[in-house]
Phi, psi and omega in degrees: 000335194263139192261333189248028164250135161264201125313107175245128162231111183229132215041238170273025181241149186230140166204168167267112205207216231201120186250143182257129156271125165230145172245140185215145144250178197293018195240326212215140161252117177264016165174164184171150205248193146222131171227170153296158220279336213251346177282142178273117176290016142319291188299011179265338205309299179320306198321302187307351195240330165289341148306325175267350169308302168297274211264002162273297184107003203211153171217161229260181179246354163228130166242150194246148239206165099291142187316346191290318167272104127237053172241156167311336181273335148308337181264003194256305171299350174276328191241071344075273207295332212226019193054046189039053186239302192288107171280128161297139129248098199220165174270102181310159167274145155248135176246008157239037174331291186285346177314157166252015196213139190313103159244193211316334179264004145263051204213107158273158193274051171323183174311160181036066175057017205267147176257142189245097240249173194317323196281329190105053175255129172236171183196132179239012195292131087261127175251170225252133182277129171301303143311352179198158181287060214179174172228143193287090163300123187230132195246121200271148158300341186270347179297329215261280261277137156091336172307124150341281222279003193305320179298308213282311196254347186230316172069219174256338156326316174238134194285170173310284189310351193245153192279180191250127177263155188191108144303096170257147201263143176275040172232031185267012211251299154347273191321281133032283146286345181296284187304329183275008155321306209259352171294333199269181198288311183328301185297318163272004175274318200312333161315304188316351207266354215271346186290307163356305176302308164319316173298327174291306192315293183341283199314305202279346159274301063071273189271342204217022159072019198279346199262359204210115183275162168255004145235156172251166205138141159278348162284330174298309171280357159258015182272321188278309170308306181293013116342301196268329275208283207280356212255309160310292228259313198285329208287312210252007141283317179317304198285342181290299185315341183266335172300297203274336126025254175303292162319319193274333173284321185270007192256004188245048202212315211273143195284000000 
């Protein structure tokens, strides 16, 4: 009967709904969408952070994330959304687990565009890729002749006589920084925060009415999660305010 429910599927369960986005800290949900069931829950992150921008005036300075936005062009649109005030802190996907062959990160990018491929080859030959969000790099034959490294970088993929392409993404700098990100203690405590959100979802599923819209539309269902959102943040300002209270009373207690 609702025209603005898809399909939402996540893991093995398919069902027809409404995909919820929220950003919280461990006290407070500083934003929340309602989308259709059928949006990848990726495609909230900028909104959500260009949404606390609009109606906050403030944007956070790390959002912590799940692998589901782990690609460079997601930490590049947060901080796009957010004027380069919001860093993504997320676990990239590798999608070059599986390769059998040198891709792009092992090929460094230098000053003025230049690529620099494992042997010390540079190439400044590039054209703007037709197919992707990037430029195509070409490592010529006569560069490749006598490498080591050929079974590794060209394979039975590229004929001897033809040169070798190589695809960079204009997020590669992104990637790059990402990773030597994700070696540090930083990255990992900010990981630690990250279990935190489950908790906010629960209460607002649980307690504050987020799992079942009562009407139908999509607007009708993000006016009701924000609703349930605001409804969290006053119940769970009341227990902070009954917290501090109580600190304040024993401490005026105390001889």
């Amino acid at each position: 009967m609702d025209p603005d429910i898809t399909l939402r599927v996540h893991d093995d369960d398919i069902t027809r709904g409404y995909n919820v986005s929220v950003a919280a800290t461990p006290d407070f949900v500083r934003e929340i969408a309602a989308a259709t069931g059928a949006t990848p829950d990726s495609v909230g992150v900028e909104k959500l952070v260009a949404a606390q921008k609009k109606h906050l005036g403030v944007v956070p300075p790390k959002m912590v994330y799940d692998q589901a936005a782990g690609t460079a062009k997601k930490i590049a649109d947060v901080a796009k959304a957010s004027d380069n005030q919001t860093l993504l802190v997320v676990r990239l996907v590798d999608y070059h687990r599986t390769r059998q062959r040198f891709g792009p990160l092992d090929f460094s990018l230098g000053e003025h565009g230049v690529l620099t491929c494992p042997n010390g080859q540079t190439s400044s030959k590039a054209y703007r890729s037709n197919s992707g969000d990037g430029w195509n790099y070409r490592f010529f034959a006569a560069q490749c002749e006598g490498c080591p490294l050929t079974g590794r970088c060209r394979g039975d993929a590229v004929k001897p006589s033809s040169y070798r392409q190589v695809f960079i993404s204009s997020y590669y700098y992104q990637y790059r920084t990402a990773i030597d990100y994700m070696k540090s203690d930083e990255f990992k405590a900010d990981m630690a925060l990250r279990p935190h959100i489950e908790r906010v979802i629960a209460c607002l599923v649980r307690y504050n009415h987020a799992r079942t819209t009562r009407k139908l539309g999509l607007q009708n269902a993000d006016f009701q999660v924000k609703m349930a959102a605001a409804a969290y943040n006053l119940k769970h300002w009341l227990v902070l305010i009954r917290q501090r209270q109580k600190q304040q009373q024993v401490r005026s207690l105390s001889p």
